[in-house]
N, C-alpha and C positions, 0 to 999 in steps of 0.2 A: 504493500500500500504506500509506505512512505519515498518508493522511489517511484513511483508512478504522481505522485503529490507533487513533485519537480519537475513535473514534464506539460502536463493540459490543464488547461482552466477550461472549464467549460459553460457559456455564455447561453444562459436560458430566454425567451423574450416572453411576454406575461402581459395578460390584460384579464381579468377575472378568474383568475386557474384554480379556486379554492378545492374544485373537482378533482384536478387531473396534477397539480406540483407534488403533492408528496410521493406520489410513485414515482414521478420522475427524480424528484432529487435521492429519495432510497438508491435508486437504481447508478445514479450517478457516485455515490460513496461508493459503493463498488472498487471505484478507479479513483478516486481522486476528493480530498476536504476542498480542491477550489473549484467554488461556484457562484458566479454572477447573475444575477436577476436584473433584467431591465426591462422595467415594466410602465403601462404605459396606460398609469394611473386609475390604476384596478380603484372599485368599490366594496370588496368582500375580503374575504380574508387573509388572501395572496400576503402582503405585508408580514403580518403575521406570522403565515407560514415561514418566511425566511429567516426572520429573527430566530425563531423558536429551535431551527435548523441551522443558525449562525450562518447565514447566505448573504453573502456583500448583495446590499439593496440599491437600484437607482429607475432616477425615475424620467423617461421622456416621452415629450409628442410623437405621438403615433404618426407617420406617414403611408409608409411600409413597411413590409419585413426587411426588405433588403437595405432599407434606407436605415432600417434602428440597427440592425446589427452593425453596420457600415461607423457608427453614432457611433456605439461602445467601445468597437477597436481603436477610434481614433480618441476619445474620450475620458475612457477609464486606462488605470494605469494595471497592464496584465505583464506579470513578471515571469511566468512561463513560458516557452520556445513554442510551445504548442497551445493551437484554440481549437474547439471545437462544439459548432453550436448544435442545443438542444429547442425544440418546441415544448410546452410545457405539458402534452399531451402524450406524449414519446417518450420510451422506457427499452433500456439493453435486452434483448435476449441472452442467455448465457454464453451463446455460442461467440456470439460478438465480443462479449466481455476478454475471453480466454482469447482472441485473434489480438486486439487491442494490446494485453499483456504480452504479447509478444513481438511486437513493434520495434526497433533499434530508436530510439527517439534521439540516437546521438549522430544519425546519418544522416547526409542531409543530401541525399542522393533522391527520395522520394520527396516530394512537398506534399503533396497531399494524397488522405487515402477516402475510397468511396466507399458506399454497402447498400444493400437490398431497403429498401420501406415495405413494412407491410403492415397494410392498412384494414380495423376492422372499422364493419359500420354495420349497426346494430346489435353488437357481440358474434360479428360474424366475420372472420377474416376472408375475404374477396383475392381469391387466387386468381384470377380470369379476368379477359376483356382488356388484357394489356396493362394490369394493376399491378402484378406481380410477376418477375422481380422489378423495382423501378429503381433503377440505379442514381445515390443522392451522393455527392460528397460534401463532406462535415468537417471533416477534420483533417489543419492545415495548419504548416508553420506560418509564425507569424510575418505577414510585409510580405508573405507568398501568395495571399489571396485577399480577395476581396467581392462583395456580393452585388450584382448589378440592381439597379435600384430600381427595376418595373414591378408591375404584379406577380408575374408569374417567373420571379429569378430563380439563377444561377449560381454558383460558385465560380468566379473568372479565377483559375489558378494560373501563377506562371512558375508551370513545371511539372515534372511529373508526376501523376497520379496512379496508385496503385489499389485495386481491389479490394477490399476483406471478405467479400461474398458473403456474407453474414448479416442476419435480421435488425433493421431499428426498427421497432414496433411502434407506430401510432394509431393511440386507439382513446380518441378524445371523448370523454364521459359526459361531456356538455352537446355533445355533436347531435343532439336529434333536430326533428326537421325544420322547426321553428327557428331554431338556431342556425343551420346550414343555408336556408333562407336568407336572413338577415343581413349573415356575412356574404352572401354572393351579390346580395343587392348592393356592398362598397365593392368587392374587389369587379364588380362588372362595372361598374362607372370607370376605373382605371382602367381597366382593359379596352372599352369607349373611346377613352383618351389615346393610348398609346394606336392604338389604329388609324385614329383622325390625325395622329403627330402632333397630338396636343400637350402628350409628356415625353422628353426622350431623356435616354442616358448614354451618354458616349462609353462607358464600359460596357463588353457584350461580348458572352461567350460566342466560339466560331459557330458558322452555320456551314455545317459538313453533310450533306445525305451518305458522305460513309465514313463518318465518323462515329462518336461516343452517341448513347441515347440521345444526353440534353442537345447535343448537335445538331443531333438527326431530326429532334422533335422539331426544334427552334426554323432549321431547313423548312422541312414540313411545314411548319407553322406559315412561316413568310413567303414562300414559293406558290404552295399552294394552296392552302385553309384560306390565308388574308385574301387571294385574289378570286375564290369562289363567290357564285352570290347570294348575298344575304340572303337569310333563311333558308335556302337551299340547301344548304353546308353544312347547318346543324343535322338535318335529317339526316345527311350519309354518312354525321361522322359517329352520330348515333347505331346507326345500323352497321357503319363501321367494328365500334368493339363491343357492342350487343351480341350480334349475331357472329361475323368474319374474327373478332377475338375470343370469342365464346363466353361472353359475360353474364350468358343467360346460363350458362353452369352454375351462378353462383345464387339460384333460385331468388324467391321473393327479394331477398334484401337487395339483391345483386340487379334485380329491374328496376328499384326503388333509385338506388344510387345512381345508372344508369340512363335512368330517364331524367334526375332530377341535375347531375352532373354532364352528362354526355348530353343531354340534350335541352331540358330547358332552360339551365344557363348558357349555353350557347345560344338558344334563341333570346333571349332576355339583351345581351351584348349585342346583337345583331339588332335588336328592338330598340336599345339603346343610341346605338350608330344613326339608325333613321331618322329615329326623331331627332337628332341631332342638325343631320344633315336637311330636314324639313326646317328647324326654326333659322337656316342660315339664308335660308334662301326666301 
């Protein structure tokens, strides 16, 4: 424990977590006493929980994800070689733990290493429809990486990135559909934005079609998605990992997320854009 303590901090971000922090930071002792919270002026217990768990507290405006994390690193003073950020909804499998432990943390031949997300929703882990594996990286040396600042970011690392093939589990106890709602109604106004070039960021992972996932997606995304038309695009991309990823494996729950992720948010943005483009005109 206490040589892994000298190696990661790891940088949680928090907006009402009272559900989902204490499994996360359990899980985080694991590996490591440093842990940052930057939250982004919770009303429930969050607070709390960190004191109680001795968790260095801070507090910012929310923009983004990518923008608060962006905030901490250059913000807070982190005296480990290594970061590595968690959501507050997300907890190690074991398997992951034991790869982690095994890390050379004094090489500096890798910068950054990736691993699996797997996501339940409604206490149902969603194997299908392109969910799993989704390859995320998290954990990077420091002044090696940095988060690009849209909705839907990345990790921009410069340098190598290496695998652990191993689970982060997110599985947000707040997430039913009221909820899931809410927060798609802000992150689709920003995604509105970034389409119409109303928000940009000059950092931006590559856009590779044979490249890494996030490459390929990002490819995908601007190649072809952005230039499909509206409404249209949501239907195939619907039937895309419903059906052609087999998302409908992952029974009821799995149509829920499906319809509510894959496809009415996608239409909602696209509904968004319109109106947009009707009040400009």
């Amino acid at each position: 424990m206490s040589e892994l303590n000298n190696h990661i901090t790891f940088i949680i971000l928090t907006h009402n977590e009272e559900a989902n922090l204490q499994k996360c930071i359990n899980s985080i002792k694991k590996l490591s006493e440093n842990i940052i919270v930057i939250d982004s002026y919770s009303v429930d217990n969050t607070e709390e929980i960190c004191k109680k768990n001795n968790v260095s507290f801070f507090q910012n405006k929310f923009y983004n994800q990518g923008a608060q994390f962006n905030w901490a690193i250059d913000n807070i003073e982190i005296k480990t070689k290594w970061i590595m950020r968690l959501d507050a909804d997300e907890y190690f499998t074991d398997d992951l733990i034991e790869n982690i432990k095994k890390i050379d943390f004094s090489s500096d031949k890798i910068k950054a290493y990736s691993m699996n997300k797997r996501i339940y929703w409604m206490n149902k882990w969603l194997k299908h429809g392109g969910l799993y594996p989704m390859k995320i990286t998290r954990l990077f040396i420091k002044n090696f990486a940095r988060y690009e600042e849209v909705t839907e970011e990345n990790l921009v690392v410069n340098g190598k990135i290496y695998d652990l093939n191993k689970d982060l589990v997110d599985d947000n106890k707040k997430n039913n559909i009221s909820f899931f709602t809410k927060k798609h109604l802000i992150t689709g106004e920003g995604e509105m934005k970034e389409y119409l070039g109303l928000l940009k960021d000059s950092l931006s992972i590559d856009r590779d079609l044979f490249g890494k996932k996030p490459e390929r997606t990002r490819w995908l995304k601007l190649n072809l998605y952005n230039k499909a038309p509206l409404f249209l695009r949501c239907f195939g991309y619907f039937i895309y990992r419903y059906i052609f990823r087999l998302g409908f494996l992952d029974g009821k729950e799995g149509l829920i997320f499906h319809v509510l992720q894959g496809f009415w948010y996608r239409f909602l943005i696209d509904s968004l854009i319109y109106e947009n483009k009707k009040k400009r005109n």
